[in-house]
C-alpha positions as CSV (number, residue, x, y, z in Angstrom):
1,X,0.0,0.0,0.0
2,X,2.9,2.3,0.1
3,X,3.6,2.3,-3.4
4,X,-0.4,3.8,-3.6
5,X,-1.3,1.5,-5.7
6,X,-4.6,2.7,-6.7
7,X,-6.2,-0.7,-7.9
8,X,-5.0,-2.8,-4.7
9,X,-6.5,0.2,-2.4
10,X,-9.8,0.4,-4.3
11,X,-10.5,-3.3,-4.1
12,X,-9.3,-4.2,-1.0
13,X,-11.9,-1.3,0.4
14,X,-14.7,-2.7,-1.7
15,X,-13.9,-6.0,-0.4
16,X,-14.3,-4.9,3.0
17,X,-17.4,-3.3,2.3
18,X,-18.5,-6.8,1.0
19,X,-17.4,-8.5,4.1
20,X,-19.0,-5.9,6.5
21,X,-22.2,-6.3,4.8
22,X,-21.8,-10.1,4.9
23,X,-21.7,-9.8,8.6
24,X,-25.0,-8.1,8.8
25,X,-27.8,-9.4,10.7
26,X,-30.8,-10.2,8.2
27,X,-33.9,-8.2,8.9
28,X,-37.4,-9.8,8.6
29,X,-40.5,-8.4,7.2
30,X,-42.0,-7.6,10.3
31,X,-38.5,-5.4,11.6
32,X,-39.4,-3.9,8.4
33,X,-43.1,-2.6,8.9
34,X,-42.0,-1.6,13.0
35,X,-44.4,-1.1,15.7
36,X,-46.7,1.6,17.3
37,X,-44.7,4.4,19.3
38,X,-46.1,3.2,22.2
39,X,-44.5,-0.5,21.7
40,X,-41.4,0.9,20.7
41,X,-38.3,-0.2,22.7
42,X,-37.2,2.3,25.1
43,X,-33.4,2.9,26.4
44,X,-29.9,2.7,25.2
45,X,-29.1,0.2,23.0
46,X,-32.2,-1.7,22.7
47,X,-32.1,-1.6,18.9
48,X,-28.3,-2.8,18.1
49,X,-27.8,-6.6,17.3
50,X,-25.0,-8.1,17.5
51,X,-23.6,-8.7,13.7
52,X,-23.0,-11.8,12.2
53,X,-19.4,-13.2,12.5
54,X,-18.0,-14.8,9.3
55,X,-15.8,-18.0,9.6
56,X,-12.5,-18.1,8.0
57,X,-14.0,-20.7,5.1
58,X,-16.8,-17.8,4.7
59,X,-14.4,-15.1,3.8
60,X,-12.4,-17.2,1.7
61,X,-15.6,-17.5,-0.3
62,X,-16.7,-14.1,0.0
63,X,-13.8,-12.9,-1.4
64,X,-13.5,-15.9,-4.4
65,X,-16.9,-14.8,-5.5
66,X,-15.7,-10.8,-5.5
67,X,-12.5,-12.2,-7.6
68,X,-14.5,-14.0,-10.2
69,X,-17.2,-11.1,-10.5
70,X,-14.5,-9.1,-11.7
71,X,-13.3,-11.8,-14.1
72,X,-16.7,-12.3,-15.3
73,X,-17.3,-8.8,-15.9
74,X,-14.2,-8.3,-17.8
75,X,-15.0,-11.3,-19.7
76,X,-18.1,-9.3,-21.2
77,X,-16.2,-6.2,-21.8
78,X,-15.3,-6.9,-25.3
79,X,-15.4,-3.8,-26.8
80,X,-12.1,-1.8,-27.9
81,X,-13.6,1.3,-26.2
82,X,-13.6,-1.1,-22.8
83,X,-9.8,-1.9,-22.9
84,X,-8.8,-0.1,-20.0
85,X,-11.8,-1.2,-17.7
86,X,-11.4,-4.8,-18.7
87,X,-7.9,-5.0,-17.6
88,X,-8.6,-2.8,-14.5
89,X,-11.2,-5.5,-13.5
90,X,-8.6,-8.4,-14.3
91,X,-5.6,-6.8,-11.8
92,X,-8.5,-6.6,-9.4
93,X,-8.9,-10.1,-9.5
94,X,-5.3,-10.6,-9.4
95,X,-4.7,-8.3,-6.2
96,X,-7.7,-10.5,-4.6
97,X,-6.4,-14.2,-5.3
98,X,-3.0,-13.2,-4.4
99,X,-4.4,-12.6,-0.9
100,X,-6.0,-15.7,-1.3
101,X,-3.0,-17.4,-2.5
102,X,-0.8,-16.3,0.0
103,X,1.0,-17.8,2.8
104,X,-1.6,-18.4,5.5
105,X,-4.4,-18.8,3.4
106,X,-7.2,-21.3,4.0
């Protein structure tokens, strides 16, 4: 990351995004609709929930999913005006499996 490179910083954060909303708790439809003010839950922190926690195998997957996205997309950028995206979307990839493929990895 010192060398700023722009392509490992950019996916690395949307990865994380990815991740972070993996790790959301999953809201039902009746969360949705709510309840009458006079139902409602009163006092601090009676509306957080704990989040989701992701096993190892889980991000792995996560992030082999965001990896082939971006191969797949590059795949249908055919066009000589889509060059530069294409092979944008390919280093992505790259940056991603060689995390994956890295010592340590599961």
């Amino acid at each position: 990351m010192r060398a700023r490179d722009k392509v490992a910083v950019s996916v690395l954060r949307a990865t994380l995004a990815v991740l972070d909303n993996a790790e959301a708790v999953p809201v039902g439809e009746a969360e949705l609709r709510g309840v009458a003010i006079e139902q409602a839950p009163v006092g601090v922190g009676v509306t957080e929930a704990a989040r989701c926690e992701l096993s190892e195998r889980r991000v792995v997957d996560v992030v082999r999913a965001e990896a082939a996205e971006r191969l797949d997309a590059a795949e249908q950028l055919t066009a000589p005006a889509h060059v530069d995206r294409a092979a944008r979307l390919r280093a992505e990839a790259a940056v991603l499996m060689r995390f994956l493929d890295g010592p340590g990895s599961a």
